[in-house]
mmCIF file as Biopython writes it, N, C-alpha, C and O atoms, coordinates in Angstrom:
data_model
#
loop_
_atom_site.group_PDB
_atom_site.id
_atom_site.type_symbol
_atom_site.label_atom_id
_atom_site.label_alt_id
_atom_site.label_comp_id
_atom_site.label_asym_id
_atom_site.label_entity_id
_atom_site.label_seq_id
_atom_site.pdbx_PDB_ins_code
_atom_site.Cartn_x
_atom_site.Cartn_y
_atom_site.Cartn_z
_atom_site.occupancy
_atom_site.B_iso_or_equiv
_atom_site.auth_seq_id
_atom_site.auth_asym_id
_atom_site.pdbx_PDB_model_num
ATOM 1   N N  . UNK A ? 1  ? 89.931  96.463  133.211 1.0 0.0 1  A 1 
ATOM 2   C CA . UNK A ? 1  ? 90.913  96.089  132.212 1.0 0.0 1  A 1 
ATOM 3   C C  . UNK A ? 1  ? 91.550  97.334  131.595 1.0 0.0 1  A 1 
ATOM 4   O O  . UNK A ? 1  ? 90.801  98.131  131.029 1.0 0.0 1  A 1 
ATOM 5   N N  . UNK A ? 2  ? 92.859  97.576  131.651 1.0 0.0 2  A 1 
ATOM 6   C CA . UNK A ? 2  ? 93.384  98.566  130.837 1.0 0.0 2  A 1 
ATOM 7   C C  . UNK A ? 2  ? 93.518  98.579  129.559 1.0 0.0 2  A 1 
ATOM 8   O O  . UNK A ? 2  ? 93.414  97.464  129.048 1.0 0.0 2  A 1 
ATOM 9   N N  . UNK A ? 3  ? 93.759  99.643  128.686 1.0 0.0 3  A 1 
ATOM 10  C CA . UNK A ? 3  ? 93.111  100.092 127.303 1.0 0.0 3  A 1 
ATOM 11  C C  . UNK A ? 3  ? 94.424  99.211  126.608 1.0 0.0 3  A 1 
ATOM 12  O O  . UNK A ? 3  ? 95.577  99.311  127.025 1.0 0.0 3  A 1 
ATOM 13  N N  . UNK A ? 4  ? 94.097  98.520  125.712 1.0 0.0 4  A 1 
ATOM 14  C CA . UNK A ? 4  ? 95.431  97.945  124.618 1.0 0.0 4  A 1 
ATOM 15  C C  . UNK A ? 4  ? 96.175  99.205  123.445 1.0 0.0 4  A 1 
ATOM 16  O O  . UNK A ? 4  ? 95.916  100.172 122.729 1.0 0.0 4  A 1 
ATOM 17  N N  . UNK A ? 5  ? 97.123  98.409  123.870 1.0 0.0 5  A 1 
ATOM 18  C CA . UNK A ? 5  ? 98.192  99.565  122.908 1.0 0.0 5  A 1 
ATOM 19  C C  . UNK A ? 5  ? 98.187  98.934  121.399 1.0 0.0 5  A 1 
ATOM 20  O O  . UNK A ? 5  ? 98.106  97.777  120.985 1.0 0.0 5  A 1 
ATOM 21  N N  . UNK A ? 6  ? 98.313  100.246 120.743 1.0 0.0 6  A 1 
ATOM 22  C CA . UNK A ? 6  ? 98.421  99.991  119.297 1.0 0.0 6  A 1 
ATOM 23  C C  . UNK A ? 6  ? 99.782  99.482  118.743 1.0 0.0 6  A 1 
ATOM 24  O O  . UNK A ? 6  ? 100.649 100.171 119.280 1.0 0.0 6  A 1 
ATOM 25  N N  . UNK A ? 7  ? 100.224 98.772  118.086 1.0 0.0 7  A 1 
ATOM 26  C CA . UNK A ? 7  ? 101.221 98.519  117.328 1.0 0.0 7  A 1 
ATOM 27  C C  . UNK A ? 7  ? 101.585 99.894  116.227 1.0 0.0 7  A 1 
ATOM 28  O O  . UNK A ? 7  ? 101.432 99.801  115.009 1.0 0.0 7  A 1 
ATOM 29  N N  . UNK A ? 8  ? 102.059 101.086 116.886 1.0 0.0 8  A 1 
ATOM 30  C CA . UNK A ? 8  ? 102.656 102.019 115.713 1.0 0.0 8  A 1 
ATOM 31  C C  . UNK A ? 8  ? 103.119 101.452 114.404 1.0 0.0 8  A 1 
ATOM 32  O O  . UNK A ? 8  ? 102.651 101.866 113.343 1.0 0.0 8  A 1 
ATOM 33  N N  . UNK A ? 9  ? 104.062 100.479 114.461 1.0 0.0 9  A 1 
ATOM 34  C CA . UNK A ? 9  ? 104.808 100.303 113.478 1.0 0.0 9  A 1 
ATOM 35  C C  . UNK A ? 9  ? 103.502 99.482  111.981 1.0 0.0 9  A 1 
ATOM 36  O O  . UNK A ? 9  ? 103.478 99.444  110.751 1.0 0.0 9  A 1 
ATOM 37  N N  . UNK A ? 10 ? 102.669 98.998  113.095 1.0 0.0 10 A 1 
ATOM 38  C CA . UNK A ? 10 ? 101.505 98.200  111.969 1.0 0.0 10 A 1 
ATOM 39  C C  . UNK A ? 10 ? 100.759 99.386  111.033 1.0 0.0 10 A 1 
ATOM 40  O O  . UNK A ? 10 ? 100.861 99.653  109.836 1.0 0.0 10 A 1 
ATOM 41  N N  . UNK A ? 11 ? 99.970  99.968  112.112 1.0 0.0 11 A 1 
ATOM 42  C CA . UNK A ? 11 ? 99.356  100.598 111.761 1.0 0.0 11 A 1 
ATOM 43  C C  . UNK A ? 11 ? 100.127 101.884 111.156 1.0 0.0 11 A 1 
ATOM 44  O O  . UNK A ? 11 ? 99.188  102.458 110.604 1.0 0.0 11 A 1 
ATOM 45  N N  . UNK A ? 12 ? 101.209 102.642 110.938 1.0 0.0 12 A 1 
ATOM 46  C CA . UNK A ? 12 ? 101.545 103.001 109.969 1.0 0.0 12 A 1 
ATOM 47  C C  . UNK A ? 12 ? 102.151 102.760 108.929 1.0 0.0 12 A 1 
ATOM 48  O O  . UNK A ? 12 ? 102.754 103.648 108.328 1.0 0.0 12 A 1 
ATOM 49  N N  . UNK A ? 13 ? 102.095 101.129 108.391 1.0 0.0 13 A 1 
ATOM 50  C CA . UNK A ? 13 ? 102.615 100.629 106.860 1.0 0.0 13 A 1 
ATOM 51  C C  . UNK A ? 13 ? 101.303 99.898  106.597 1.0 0.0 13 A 1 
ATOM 52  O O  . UNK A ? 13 ? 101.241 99.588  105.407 1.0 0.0 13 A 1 
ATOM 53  N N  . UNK A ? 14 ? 100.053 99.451  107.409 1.0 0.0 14 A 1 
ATOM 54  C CA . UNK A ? 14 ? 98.933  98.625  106.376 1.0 0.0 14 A 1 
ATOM 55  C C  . UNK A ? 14 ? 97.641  99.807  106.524 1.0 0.0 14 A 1 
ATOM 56  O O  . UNK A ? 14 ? 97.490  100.537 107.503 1.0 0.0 14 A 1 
ATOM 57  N N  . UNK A ? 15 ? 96.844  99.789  105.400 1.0 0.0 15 A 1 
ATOM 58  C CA . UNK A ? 15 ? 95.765  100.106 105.131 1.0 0.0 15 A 1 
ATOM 59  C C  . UNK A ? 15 ? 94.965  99.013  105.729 1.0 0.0 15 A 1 
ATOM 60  O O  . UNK A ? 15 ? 95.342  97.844  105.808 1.0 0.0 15 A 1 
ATOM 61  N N  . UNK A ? 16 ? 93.900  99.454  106.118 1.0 0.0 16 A 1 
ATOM 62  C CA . UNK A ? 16 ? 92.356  98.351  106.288 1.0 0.0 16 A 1 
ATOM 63  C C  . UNK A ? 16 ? 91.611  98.591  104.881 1.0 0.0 16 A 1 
ATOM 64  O O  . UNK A ? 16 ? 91.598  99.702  104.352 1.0 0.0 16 A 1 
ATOM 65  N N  . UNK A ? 17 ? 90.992  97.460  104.318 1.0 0.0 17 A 1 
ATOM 66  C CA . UNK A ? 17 ? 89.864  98.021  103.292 1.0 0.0 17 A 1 
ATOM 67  C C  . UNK A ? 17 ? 88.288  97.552  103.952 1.0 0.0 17 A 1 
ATOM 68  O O  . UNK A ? 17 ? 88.094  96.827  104.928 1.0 0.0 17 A 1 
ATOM 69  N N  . UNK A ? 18 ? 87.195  98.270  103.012 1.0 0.0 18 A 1 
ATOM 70  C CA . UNK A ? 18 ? 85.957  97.943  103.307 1.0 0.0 18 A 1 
ATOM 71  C C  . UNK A ? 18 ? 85.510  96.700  104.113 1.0 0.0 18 A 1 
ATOM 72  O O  . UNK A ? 18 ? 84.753  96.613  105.080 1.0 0.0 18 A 1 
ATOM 73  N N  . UNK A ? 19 ? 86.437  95.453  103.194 1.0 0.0 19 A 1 
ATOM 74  C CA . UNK A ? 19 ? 85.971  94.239  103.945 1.0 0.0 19 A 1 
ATOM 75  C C  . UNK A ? 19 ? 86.347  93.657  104.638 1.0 0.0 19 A 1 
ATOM 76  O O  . UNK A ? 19 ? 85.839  92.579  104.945 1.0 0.0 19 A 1 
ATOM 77  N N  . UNK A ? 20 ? 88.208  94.513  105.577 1.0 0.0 20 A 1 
ATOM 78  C CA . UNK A ? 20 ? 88.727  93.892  106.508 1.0 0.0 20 A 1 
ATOM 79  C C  . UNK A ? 20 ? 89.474  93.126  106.536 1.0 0.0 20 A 1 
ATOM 80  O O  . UNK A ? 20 ? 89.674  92.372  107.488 1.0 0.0 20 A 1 
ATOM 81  N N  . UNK A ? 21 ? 90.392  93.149  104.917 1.0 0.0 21 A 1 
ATOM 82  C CA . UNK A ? 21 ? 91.354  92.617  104.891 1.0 0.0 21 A 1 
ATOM 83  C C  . UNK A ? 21 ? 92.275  94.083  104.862 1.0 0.0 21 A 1 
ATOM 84  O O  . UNK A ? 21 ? 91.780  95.210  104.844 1.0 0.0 21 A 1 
ATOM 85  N N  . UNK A ? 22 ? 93.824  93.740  104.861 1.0 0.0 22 A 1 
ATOM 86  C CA . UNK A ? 22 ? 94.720  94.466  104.951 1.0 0.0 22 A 1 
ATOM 87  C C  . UNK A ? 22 ? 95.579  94.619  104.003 1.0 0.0 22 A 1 
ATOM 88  O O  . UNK A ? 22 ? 96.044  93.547  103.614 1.0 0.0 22 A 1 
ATOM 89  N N  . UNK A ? 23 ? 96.054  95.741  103.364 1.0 0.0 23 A 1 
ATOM 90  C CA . UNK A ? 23 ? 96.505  96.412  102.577 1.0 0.0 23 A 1 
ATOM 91  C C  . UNK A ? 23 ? 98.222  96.896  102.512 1.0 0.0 23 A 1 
ATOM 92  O O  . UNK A ? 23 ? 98.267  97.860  103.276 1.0 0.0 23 A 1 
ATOM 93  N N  . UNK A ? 24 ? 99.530  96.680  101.991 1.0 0.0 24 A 1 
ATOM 94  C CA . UNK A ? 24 ? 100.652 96.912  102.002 1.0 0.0 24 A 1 
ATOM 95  C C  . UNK A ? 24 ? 101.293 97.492  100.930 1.0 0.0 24 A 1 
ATOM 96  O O  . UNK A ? 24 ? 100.855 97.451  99.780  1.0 0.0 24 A 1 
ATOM 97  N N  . UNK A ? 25 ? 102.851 98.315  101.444 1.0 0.0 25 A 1 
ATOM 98  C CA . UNK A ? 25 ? 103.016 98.801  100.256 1.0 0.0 25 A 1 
ATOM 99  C C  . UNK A ? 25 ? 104.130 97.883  100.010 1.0 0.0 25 A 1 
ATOM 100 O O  . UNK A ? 25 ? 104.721 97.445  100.997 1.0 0.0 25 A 1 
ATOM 101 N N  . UNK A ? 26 ? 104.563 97.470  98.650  1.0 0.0 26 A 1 
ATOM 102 C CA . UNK A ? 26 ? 105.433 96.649  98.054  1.0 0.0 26 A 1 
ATOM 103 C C  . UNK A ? 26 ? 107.052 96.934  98.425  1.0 0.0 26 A 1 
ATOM 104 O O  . UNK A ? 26 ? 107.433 98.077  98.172  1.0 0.0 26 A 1 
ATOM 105 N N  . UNK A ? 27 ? 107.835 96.201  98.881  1.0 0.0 27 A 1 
ATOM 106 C CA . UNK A ? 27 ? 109.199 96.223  98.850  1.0 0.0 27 A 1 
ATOM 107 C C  . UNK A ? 27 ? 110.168 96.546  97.285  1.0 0.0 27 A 1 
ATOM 108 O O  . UNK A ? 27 ? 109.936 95.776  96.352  1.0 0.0 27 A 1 
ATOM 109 N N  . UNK A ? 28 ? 111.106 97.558  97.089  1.0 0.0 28 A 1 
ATOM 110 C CA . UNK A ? 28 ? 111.633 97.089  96.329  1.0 0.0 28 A 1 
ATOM 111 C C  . UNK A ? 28 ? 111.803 98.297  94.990  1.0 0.0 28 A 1 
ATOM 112 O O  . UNK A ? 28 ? 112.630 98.499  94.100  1.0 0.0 28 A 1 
ATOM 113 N N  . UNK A ? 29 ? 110.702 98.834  95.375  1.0 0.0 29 A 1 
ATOM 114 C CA . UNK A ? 29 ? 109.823 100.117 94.778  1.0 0.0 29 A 1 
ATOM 115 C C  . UNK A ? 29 ? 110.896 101.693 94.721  1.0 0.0 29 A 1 
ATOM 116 O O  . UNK A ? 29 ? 110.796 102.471 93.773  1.0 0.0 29 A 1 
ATOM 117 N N  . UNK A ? 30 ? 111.763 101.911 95.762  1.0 0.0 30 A 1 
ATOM 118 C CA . UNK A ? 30 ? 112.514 103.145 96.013  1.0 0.0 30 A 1 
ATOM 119 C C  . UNK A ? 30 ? 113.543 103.324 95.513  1.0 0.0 30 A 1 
ATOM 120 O O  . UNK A ? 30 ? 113.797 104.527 95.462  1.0 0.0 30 A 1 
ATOM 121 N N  . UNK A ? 31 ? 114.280 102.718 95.110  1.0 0.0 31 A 1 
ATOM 122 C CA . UNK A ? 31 ? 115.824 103.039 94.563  1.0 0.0 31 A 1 
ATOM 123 C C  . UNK A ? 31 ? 116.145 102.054 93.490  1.0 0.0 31 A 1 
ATOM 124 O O  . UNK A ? 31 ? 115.309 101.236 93.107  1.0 0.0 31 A 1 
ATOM 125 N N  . UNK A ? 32 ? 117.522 102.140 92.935  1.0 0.0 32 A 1 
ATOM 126 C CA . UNK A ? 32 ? 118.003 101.348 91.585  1.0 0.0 32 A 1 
ATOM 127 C C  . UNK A ? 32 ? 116.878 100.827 90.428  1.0 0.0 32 A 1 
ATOM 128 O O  . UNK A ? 32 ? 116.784 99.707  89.926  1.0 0.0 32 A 1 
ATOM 129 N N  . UNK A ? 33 ? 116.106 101.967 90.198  1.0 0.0 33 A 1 
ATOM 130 C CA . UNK A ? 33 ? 115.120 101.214 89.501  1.0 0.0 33 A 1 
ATOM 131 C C  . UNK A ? 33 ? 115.572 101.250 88.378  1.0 0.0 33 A 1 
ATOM 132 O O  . UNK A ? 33 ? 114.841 100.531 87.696  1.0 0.0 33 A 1 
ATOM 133 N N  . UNK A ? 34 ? 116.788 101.897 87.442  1.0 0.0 34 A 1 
ATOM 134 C CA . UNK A ? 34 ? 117.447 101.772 86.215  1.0 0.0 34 A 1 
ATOM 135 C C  . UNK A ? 34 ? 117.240 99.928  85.656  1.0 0.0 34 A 1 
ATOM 136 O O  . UNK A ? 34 ? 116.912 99.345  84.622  1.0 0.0 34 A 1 
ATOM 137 N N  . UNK A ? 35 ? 117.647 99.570  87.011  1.0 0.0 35 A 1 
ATOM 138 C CA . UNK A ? 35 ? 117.821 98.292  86.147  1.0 0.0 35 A 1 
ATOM 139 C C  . UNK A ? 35 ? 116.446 97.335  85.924  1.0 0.0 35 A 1 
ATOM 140 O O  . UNK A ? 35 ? 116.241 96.427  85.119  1.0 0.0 35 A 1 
ATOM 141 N N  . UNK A ? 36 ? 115.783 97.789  86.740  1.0 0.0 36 A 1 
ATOM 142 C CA . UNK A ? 36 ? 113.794 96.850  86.694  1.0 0.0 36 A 1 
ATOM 143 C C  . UNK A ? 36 ? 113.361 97.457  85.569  1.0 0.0 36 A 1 
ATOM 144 O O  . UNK A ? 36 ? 113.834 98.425  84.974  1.0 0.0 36 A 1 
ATOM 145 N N  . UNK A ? 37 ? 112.341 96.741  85.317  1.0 0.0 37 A 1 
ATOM 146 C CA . UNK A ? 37 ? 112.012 96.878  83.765  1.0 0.0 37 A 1 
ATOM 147 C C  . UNK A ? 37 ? 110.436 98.270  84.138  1.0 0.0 37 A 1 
ATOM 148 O O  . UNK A ? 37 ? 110.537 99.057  85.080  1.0 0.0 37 A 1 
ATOM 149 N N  . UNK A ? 38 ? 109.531 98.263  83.464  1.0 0.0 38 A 1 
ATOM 150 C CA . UNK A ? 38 ? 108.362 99.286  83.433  1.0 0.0 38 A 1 
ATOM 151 C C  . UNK A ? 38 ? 107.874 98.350  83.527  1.0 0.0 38 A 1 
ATOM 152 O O  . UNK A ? 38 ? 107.550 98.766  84.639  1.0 0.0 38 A 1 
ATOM 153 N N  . UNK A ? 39 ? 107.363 97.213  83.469  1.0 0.0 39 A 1 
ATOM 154 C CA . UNK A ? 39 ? 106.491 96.255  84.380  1.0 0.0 39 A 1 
ATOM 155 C C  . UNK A ? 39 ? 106.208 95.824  85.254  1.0 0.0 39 A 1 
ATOM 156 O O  . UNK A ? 39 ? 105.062 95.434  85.475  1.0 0.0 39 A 1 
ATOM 157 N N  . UNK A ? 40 ? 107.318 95.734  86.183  1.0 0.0 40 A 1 
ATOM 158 C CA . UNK A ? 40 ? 107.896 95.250  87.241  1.0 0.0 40 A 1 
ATOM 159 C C  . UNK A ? 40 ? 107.862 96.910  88.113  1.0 0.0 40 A 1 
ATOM 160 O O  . UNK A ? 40 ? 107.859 96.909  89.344  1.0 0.0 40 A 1 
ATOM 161 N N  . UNK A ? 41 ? 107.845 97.894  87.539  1.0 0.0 41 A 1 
ATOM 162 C CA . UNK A ? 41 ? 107.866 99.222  88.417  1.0 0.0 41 A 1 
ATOM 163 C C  . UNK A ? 41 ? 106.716 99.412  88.583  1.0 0.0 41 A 1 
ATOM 164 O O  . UNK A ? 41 ? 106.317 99.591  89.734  1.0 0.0 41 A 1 
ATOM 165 N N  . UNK A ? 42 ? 105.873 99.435  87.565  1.0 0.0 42 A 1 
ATOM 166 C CA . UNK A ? 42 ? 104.322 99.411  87.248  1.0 0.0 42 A 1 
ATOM 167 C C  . UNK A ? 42 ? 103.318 98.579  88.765  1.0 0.0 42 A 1 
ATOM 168 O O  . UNK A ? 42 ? 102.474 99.006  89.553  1.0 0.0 42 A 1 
ATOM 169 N N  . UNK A ? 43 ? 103.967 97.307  88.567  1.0 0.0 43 A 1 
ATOM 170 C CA . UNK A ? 43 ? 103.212 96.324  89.457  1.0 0.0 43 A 1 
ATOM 171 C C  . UNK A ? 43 ? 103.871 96.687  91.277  1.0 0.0 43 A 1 
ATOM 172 O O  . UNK A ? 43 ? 103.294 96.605  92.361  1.0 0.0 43 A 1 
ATOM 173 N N  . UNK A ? 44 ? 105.102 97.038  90.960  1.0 0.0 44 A 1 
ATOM 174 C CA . UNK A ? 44 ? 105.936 97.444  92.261  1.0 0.0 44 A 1 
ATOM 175 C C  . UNK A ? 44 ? 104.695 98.865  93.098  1.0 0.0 44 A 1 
ATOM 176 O O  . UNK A ? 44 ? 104.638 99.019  94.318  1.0 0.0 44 A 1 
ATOM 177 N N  . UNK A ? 45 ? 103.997 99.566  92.255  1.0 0.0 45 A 1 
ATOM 178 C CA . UNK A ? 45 ? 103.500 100.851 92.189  1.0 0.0 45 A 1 
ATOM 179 C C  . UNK A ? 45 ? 102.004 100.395 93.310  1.0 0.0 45 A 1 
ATOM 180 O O  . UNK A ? 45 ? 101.639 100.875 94.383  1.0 0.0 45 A 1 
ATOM 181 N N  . UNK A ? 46 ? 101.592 99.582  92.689  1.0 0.0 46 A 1 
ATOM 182 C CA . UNK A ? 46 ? 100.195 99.005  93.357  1.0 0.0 46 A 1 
ATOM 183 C C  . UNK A ? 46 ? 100.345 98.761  94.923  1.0 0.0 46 A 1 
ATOM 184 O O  . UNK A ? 46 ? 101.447 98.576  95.439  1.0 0.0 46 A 1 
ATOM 185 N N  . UNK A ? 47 ? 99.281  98.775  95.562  1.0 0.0 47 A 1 
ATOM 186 C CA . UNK A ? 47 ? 99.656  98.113  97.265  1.0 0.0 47 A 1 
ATOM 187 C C  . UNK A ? 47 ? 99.216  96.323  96.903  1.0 0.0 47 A 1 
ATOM 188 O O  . UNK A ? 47 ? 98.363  95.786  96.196  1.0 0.0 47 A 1 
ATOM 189 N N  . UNK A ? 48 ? 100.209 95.875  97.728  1.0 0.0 48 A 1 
ATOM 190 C CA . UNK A ? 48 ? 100.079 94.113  98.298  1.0 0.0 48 A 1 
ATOM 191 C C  . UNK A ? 48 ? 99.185  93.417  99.131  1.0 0.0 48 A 1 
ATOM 192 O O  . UNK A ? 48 ? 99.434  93.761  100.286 1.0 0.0 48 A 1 
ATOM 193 N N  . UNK A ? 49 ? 98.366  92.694  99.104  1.0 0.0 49 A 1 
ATOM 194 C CA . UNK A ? 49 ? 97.675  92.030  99.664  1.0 0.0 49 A 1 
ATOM 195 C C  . UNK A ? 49 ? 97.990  91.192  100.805 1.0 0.0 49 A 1 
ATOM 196 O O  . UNK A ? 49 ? 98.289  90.021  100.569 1.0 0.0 49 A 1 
ATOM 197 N N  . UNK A ? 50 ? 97.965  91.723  102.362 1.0 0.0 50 A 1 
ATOM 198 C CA . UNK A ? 50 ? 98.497  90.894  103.451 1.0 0.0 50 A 1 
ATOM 199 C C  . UNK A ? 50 ? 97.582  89.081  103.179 1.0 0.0 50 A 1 
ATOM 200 O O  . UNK A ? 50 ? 96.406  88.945  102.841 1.0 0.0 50 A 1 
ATOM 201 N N  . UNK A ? 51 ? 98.236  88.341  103.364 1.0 0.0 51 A 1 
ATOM 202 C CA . UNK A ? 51 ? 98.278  86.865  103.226 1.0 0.0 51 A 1 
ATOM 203 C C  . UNK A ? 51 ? 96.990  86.500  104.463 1.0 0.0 51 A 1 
ATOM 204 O O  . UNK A ? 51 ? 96.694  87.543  105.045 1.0 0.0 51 A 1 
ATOM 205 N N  . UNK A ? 52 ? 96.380  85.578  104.852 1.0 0.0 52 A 1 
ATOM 206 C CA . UNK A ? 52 ? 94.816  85.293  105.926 1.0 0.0 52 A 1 
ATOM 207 C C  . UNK A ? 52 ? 95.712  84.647  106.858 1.0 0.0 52 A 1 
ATOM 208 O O  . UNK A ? 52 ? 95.518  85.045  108.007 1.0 0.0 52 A 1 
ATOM 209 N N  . UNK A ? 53 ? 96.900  83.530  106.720 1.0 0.0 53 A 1 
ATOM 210 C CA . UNK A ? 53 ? 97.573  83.340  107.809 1.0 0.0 53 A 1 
ATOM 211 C C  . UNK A ? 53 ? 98.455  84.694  108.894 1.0 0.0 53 A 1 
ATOM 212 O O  . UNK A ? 53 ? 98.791  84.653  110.077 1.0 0.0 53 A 1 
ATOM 213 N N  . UNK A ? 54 ? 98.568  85.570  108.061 1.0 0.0 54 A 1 
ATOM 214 C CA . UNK A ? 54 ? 98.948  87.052  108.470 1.0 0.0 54 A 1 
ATOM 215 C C  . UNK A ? 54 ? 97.698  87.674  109.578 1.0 0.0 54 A 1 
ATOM 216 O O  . UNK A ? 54 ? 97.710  87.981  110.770 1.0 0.0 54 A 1 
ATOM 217 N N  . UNK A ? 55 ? 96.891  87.672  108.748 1.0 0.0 55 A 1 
ATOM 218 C CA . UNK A ? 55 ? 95.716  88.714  109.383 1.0 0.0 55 A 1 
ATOM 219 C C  . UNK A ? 55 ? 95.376  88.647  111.002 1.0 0.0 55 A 1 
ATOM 220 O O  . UNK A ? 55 ? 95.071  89.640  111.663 1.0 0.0 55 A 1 
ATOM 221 N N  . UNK A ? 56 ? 95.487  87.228  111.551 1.0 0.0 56 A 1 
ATOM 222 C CA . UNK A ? 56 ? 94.914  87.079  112.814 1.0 0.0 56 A 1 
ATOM 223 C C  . UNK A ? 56 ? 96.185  87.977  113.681 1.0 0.0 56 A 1 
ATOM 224 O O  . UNK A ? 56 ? 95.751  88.617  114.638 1.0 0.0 56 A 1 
ATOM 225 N N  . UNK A ? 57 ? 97.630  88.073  113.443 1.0 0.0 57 A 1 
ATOM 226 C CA . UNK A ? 57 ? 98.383  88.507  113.748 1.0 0.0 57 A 1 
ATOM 227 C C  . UNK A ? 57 ? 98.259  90.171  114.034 1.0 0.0 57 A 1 
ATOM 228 O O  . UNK A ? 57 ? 98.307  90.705  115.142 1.0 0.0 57 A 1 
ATOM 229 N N  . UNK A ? 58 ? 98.101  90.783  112.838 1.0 0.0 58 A 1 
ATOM 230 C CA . UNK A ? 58 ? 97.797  91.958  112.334 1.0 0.0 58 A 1 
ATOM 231 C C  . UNK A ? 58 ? 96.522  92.663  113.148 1.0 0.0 58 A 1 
ATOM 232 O O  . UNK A ? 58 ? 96.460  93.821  113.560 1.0 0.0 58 A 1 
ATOM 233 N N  . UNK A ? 59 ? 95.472  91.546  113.257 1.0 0.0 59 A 1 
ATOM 234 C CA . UNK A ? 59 ? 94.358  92.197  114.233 1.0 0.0 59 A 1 
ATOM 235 C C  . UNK A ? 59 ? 94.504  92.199  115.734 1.0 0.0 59 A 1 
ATOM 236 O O  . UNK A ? 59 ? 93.909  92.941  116.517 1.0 0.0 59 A 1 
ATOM 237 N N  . UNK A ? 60 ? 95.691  90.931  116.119 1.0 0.0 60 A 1 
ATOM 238 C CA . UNK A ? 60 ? 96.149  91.547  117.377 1.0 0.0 60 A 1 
ATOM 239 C C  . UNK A ? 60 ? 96.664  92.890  117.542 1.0 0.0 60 A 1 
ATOM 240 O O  . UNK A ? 60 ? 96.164  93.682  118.341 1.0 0.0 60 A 1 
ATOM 241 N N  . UNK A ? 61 ? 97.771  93.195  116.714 1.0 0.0 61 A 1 
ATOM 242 C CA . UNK A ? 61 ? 98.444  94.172  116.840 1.0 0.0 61 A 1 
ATOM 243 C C  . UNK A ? 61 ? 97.898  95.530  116.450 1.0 0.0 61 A 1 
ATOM 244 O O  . UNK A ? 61 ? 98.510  96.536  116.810 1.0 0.0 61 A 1 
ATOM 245 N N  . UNK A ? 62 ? 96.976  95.610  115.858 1.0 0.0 62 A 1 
ATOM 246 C CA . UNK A ? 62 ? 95.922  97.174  115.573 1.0 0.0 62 A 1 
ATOM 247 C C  . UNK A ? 62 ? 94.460  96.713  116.881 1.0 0.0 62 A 1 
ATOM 248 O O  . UNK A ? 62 ? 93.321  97.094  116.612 1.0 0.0 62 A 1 
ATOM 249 N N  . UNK A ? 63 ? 94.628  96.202  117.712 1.0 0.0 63 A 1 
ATOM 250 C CA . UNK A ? 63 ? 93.205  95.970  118.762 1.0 0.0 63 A 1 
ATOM 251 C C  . UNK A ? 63 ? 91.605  96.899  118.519 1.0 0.0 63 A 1 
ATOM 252 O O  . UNK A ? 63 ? 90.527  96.391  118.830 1.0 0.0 63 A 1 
ATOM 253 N N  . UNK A ? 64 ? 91.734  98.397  117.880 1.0 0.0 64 A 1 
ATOM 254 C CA . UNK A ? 64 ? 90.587  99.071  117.635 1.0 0.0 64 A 1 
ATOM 255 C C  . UNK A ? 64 ? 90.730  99.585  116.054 1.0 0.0 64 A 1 
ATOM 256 O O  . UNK A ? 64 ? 90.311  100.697 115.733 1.0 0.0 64 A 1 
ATOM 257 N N  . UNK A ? 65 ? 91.339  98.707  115.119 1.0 0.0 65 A 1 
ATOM 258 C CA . UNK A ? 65 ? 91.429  98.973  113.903 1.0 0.0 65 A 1 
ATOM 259 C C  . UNK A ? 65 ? 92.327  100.130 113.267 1.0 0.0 65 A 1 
ATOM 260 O O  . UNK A ? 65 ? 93.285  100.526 113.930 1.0 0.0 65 A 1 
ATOM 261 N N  . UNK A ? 66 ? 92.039  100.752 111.881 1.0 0.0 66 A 1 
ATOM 262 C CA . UNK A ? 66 ? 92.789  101.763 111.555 1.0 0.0 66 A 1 
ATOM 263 C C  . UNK A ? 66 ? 91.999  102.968 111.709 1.0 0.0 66 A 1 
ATOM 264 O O  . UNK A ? 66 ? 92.493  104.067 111.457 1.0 0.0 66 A 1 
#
């Protein structure tokens, strides 16, 4: 069987954590922020939580993890 290819594009925008869920950075975050408030930049700042209907997807596409 030949070796599976990684999904570049996955594996350089999600983190893995300890327990194997997956980790994102928020949309929205880079430019015009004059007009978003400091709450909304604040929470923009944090990483996103990939969704469990996501994940089975995501573990195709990283085959030997991060």
């Amino acid at each position: 069987m030949p070796k599976l290819k990684t999904r570049k594009c996955a594996a350089k925008r999600l983190k893995e954590t300890g327990t194997g869920k997956f980790r994102h950075h928020k949309a929205g975050a880079r430019h015009l922020k004059s007009s978003k408030n400091a709450k909304r930049k604040r929470r923009l700042r944090q990483d996103g939580a990939v969704s469990p209907a996501e994940r089975s997807r995501i573990k195709a596409a990283l085959p030997y993890g991060l």
